[in-house]
N, C-alpha and C positions, 0 to 999 in steps of 0.2 A: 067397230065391234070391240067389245070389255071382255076379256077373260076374267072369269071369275075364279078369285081368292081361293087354293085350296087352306082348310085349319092345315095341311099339312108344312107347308110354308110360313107361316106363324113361330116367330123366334121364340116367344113365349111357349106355346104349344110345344115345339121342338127340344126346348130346354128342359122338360116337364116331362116327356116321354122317353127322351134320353137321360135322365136320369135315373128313372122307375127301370130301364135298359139294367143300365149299369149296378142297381140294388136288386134286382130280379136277378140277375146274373149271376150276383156275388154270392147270394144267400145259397144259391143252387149249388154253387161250387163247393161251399161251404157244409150244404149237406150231401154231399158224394163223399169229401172228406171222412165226415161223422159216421157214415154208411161204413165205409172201407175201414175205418177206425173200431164198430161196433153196433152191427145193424138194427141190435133189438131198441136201444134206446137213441136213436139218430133223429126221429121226429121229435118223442119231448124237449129234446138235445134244442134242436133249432128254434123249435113253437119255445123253449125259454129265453134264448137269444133274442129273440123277438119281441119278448113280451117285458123283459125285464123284470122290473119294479113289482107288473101287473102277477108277477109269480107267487107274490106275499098274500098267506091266510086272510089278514085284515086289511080294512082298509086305512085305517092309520099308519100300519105298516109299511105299505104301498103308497102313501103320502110323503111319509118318509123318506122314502130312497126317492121317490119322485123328485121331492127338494134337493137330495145329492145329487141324481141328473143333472137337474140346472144349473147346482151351483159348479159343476164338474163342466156343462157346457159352456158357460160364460167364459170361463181361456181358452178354451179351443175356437171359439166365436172368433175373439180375438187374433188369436194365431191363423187362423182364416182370413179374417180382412186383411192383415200383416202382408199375408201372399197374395190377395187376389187385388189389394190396390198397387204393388208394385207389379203386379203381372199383367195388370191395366196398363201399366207404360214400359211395356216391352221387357218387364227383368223379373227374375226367378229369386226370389225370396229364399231357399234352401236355410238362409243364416238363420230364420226366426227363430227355429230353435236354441242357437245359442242368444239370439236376444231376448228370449223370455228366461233363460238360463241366468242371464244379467241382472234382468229385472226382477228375480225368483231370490238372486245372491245379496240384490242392493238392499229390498224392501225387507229382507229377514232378518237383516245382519243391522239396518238404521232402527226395527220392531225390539228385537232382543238387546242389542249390544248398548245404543243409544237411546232405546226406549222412546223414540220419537211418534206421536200419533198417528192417527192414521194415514190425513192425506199427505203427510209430510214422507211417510213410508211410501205413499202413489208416487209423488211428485218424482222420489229418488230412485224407483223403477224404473219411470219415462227415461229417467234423463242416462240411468246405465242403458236402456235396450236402446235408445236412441243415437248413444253413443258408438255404439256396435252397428248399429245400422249405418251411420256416419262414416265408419271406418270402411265399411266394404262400398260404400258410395266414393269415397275416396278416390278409393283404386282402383272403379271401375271408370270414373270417368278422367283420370289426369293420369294412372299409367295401364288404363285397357286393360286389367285384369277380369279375369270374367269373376263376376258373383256367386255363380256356384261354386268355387273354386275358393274364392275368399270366405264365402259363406260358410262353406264345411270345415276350412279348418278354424275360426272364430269358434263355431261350435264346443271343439273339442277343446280351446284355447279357454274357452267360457267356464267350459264343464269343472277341469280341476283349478281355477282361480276360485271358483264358490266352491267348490268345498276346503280349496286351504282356508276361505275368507271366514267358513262359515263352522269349522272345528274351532276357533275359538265361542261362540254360544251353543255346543251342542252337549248331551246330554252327558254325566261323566260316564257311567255305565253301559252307555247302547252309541250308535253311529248320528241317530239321528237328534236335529237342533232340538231345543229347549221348547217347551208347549209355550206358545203368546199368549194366551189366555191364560198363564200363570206366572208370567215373566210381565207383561205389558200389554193387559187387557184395554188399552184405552189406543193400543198399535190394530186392533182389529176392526174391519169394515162394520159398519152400522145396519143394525137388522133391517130388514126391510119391512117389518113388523104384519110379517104372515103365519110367526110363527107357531100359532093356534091350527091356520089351513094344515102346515106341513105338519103335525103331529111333534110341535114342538121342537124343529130342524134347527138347532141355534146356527146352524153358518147359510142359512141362506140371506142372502145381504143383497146391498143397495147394486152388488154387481150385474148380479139379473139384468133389471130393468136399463140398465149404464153402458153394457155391452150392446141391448139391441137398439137403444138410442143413437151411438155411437157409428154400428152400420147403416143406421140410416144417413147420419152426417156423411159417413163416407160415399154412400149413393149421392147424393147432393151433391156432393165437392165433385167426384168424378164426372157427374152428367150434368149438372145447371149453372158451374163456374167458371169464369174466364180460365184460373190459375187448374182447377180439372180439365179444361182446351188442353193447356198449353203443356200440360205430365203427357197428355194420351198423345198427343202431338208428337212430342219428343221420341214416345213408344214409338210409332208407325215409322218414323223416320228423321233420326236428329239430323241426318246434315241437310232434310226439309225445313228444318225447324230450326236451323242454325239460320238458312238463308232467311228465313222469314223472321230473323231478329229476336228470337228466343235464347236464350243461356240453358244449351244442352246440358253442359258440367254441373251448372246449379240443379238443372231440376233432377236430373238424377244424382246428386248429394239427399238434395230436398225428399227423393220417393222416396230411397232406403232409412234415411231418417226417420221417414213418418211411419214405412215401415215396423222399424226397431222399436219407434214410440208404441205402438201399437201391442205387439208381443210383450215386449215390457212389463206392456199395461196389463194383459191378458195375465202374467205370471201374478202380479198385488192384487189383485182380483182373485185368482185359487188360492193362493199363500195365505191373506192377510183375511179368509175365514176362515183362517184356521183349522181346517179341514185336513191337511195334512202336515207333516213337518221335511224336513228336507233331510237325508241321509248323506252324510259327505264322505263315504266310500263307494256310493254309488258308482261306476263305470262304464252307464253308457247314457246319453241325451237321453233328458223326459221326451215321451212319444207324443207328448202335448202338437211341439212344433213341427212335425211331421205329419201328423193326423188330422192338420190342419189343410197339408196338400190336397187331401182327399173332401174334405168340408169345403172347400173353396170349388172344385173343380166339379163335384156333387152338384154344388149350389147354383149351377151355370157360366161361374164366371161372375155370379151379381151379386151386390152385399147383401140383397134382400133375402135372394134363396138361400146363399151362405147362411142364417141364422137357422132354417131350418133344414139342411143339410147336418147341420153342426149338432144339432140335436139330434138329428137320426146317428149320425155317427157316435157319438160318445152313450146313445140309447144301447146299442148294441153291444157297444165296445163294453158296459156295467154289463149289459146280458148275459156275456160271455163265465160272469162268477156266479151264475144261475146253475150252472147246469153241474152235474156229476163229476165233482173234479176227480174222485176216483174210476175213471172209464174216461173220461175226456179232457184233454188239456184245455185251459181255461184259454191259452192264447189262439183258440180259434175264430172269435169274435176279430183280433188282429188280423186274423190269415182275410177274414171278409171283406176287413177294410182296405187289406192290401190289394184284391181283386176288384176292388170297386176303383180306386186308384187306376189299376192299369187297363181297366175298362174307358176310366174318362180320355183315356188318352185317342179312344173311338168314336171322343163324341161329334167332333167334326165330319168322319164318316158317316154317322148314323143320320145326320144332320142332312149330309148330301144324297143319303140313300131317299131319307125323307120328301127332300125339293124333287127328286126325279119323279117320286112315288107322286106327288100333286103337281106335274106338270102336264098331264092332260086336260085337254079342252074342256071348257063345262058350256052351259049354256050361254046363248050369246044374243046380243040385245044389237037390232039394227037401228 
């Protein structure tokens, strides 16, 4: 006799439900907050959180920020794969933030200072977050220092190296660097040439498309490649993976490298459309590499969901400057993502609650 399949048991299905869990959850929390904060406008409060972009009169308008969404989602994409491919071989990513911090300091500082093009400003992102990533690879595998541990202080180690790097091209008058589009418009990404769709969004670029490209690579690599075996391998259990003739030390040098590459990359991707500039009295980590925890963890753990996790999150996260900043602070859209965050950390429960829920008999074939 076959017991038959429940959907409940379905990893797919499971990842899918528990996630809609953990954003049904958040948003609730979210408006209890807004309630206790101000009850007559707690629903528009939330329905504009939610709608973001869709809160604009026109729909040009609305096109508009739509194209800031994506191009705001494209590094957190990033900084998402960053954590969920080194979280695929057993290690906590914590550092991305300071390595898109890296990559945020290299790509600004080769755009404005050396005036170097664009991919030349990519290339020297990769190779600072990557370096950062390298360094906490280091000493996690030749002197057992844990990663979150190296990660976090890298971070802050990241933070004020770019902005002493990065007060020399910043503005004389104000904190923040010098506009690339007027210092070395030939340092910025290449439109992606929509920019009729988005009502004329000049920074949405070739990142878009380049980010979700890229998590697909990384689905690939992790699931259809020898050298993806042998990272997830090493996760489960390096001194399995030692016996079995793998170079534990290498491949986790190798993850958090590709890690750092990653965040890096995420940061020449926001930066280099020019979209914002960087403040070098700033004093605390962009929330980029952090918000990335929750885009990953949203997304199931898979580079696929990750791209749209990543976009619900950073959807929200713009939502949040929708609503009545005099009655509501705008960092509630944060407080949502941080409940969704400490939701994911449920989802292996929700998971197991799930398998018991579809462990009853179904019909049966003699």
């Amino acid at each position: 006799m076959n017991e038959k399949k429940s959907i409940l048991k379905n990893e797919g299905f499971q990842a899918i439900l528990a996630a809609l869990i953990c954003i049904v959850v958040g948003l609730l929390v979210g408006f209890i907050v807004l309630l206790i904060i101000n009850p007559a406008g707690a629903w528009d409060a939330i329905v504009a959180i939610m709608q973001n972009f869709m809160t604009r009169s026109s729909g040009p308008a609305r096109l508009k920020n739509l194209g800031n969404t994506l191009v705001k989602t494209s590094p957190l994409l990033m900084c998402a794969l960053s954590i969920n491919f080194c979280y695929k071989v057993g290690l906590f990513n914590i550092g991305a933030a300071g390595q898109y911090v890296a990559g945020a300091g290299m790509c600004l500082y080769a755009g404005l200072a050396w005036k170097l093009p664009w991919f030349m400003c990519v290339i020297l992102a990769i190779v600072a977050g990557g370096l950062f990533g390298t360094i906490v690879g280091f000493l996690k595998a030749y002197c057992n220092v844990n990663e979150v541990i190296s990660g976090i202080m890298l971070n802050w180690i990241g933070l004020y190296l770019v902005n002493m790097l990065l007060s020399g091209v910043k503005e004389p008058s104000s904190p923040y660097t010098l506009k690339l589009s007027s210092v070395n418009p030939g340092g910025i990404l290449p439109s992606l040439g929509m920019g009729a769709f988005f009502a004329k969004n000049k920074y949405v670029t070739i990142a878009i498309p380049l980010s979700v490209i890229i998590a697909v690579v990384v689905w690939v690599v992790l699931n259809k490649t020898k050298f993806g075996y042998e990272l997830r391998a090493t996760g489960f259990n390096k001194e399995a993976a030692k016996y079995a003739g793998m170079n534990e030390k290498k491949n986790i040098i190798l993850t958090l490298m590709i890690g750092g590459i990653l965040a890096g990359l995420g940061a020449s991707f926001f930066y280099l459309s020019a979209i914002e500039e960087w403040s070098v009295t700033q004093s605390s980590v962009p929330a980029m590499g952090f918000n990335g925890i929750a885009a990953t963890f949203l997304g199931g753990l898979n580079p696929i969901g990750t791209i749209f996790s990543s976009f619900f999150i950073q959807h929200i996260t713009l939502g949040g400057s929708e609503i009545d900043m005099s009655v509501y602070p705008s960092q509630i859209s944060d407080l949502i993502s941080a409940i969704i965050i400490y939701l994911c950390g449920f989802v292996l429960f929700f998971k197991l609650v799930m398998n018991k829920s579809g462990s009853g008999k179904g019909g049966h074939k003699k």
